[in-house]
N, C-alpha and C positions, 0 to 999 in steps of 0.2 A: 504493500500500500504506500503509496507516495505521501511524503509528509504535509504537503499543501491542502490534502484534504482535509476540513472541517478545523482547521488552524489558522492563526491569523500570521501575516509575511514578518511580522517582527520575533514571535515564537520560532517559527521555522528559521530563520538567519541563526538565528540565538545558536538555534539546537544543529547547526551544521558548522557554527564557532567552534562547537563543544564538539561535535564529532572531530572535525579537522585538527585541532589541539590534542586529541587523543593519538590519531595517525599521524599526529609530529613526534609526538611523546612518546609514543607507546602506555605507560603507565600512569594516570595522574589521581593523586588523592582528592576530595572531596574538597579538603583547604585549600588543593592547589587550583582547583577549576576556580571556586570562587574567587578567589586574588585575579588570577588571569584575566578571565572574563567582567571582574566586577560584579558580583554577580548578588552582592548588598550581604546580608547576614547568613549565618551557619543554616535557620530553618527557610529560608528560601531558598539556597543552593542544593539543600537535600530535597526539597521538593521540586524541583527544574530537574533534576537528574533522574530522582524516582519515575517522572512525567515520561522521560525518554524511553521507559520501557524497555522494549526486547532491543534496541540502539545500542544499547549499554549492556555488557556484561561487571559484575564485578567481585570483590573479597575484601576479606578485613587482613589489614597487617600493618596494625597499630588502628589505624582509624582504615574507613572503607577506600578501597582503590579500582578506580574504573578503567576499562577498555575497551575497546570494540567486539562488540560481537558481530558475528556473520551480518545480522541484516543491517547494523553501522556501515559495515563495508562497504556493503552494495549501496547504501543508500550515497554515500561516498565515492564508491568508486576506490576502494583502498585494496590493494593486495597484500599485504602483510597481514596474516595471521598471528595473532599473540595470544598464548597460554600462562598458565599462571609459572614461575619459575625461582629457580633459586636467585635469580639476579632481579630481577625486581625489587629490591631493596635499595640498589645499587641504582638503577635507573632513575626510583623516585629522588635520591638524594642527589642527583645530578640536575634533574629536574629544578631541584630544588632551589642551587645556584643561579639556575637562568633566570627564573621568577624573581631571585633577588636584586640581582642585577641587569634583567633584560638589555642585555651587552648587543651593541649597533652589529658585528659578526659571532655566529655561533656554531664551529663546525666540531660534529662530535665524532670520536673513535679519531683524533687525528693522527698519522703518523710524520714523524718525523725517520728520516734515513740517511746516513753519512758513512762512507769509510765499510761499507756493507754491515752495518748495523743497525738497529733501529728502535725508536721508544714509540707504544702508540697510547698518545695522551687520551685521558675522557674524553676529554673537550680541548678546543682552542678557542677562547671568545677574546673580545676586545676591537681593538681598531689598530692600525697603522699605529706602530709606535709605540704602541702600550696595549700590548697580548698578555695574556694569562695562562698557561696550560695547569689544567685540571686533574686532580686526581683523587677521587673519590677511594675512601679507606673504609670497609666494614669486615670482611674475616680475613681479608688476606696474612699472612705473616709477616712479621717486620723484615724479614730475610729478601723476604720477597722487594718491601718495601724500598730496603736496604741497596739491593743489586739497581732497582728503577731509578733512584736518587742519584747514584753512583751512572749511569748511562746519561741525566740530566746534567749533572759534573762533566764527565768530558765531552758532551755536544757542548757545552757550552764553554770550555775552554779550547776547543777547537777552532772556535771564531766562525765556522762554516754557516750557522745561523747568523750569527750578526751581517755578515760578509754579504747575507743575499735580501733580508730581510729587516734591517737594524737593530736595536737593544734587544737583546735575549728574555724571552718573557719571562713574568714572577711567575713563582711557582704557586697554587694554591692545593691545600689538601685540604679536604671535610671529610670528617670522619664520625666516629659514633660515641667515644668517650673521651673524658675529661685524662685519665691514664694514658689511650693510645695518643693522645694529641700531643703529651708529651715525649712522648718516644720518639714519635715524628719530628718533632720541631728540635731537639737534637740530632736528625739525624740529617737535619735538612740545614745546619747549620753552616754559616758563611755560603747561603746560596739565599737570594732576592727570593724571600717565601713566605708565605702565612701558613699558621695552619688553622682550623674554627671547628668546632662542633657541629653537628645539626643546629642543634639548637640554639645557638649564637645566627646562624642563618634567620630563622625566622623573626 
């Protein structure tokens, strides 16, 4: 059934905002759609989304989190399928950064490659001149952590980034606790870096 029927043209915009933010996303919380969209208080945004019906598939992890379902899709036009996953925690927390700072370029999975090696960032937001790359922390190991930071050390004293692109971007990590933030932020020492909580995010 086509959404135009027995609705009015500002409803149906609304609800093909909220689809299309979902097939950017892939994953968004309930918090996140209303911030995006504006979409006024906690008990309207959950009633605009309940409204969308079979649009919307979703689950709880922490608070409820939405996605497209099949007839979202279609109704879209989307081919990516999404299921519920162990990285979707990971996703909404990246998410999470954008909404904070709805940065003018936002390209996610980036990689970077030099000397036949390679780091592939969250993200890369920002603009000319003052880039960011992104690294979202929830289980990985510090080890792991450890080796990534250490590949952001020698791209970046390699010069090969500045050389094509100018200042070498800050580093940003978000992660899940107040302990891992310090680990990080030690390990990210003497390198242009933050590191925040989620919850310093919001």
């Amino acid at each position: 059934m086509s959404l135009t029927v027995n609705r009015t043209q500002a409803k149906v915009s609304r609800w093909i905002e909220i689809l299309s933010s979902c097939d950017r996303f892939g994953y968004l919380t309930t918090s996140q759609i209303q911030r995006l969209h504006n979409l006024g208080g906690r008990r309207n945004t959950t009633r605009i989304l309940n409204d969308m019906g079979e649009l919307l598939s979703s689950f709880r992890e922490g608070e409820t989190v939405w996605y497209l379902s099949a007839k979202g899709r279609k109704e879209i036009g989307s081919q990516t399928q999404r299921r519920r996953t162990l990285h979707v925690q990971h996703v909404i927390i990246r998410n999470e950064v954008y909404i904070a700072y709805r940065p003018e370029q936002w390209r996610e999975e980036y990689t970077v490659k030099w000397d036949g090696k390679s780091i592939v960032a969250d993200a890369l937001y920002g603009k000319p001149g003052g880039f960011t790359f992104l690294e979202v922390d929830v289980t990985q190991s510090m080890a792991q952590n450890e080796r990534k930071i250490a590949l952001y050390r020698e791209i970046r004293d390699s010069g090969r980034w500045q050389a094509k692109n100018g200042a070498f971007p800050e580093i940003l990590y978000v992660t899940v606790s107040d302990f891992r933030r310090k680990r990080l932020a030690a390990l990210l020492e003497g390198m242009k870096a933050r590191v925040l909580t989620v919850d310093e995010l919001r």
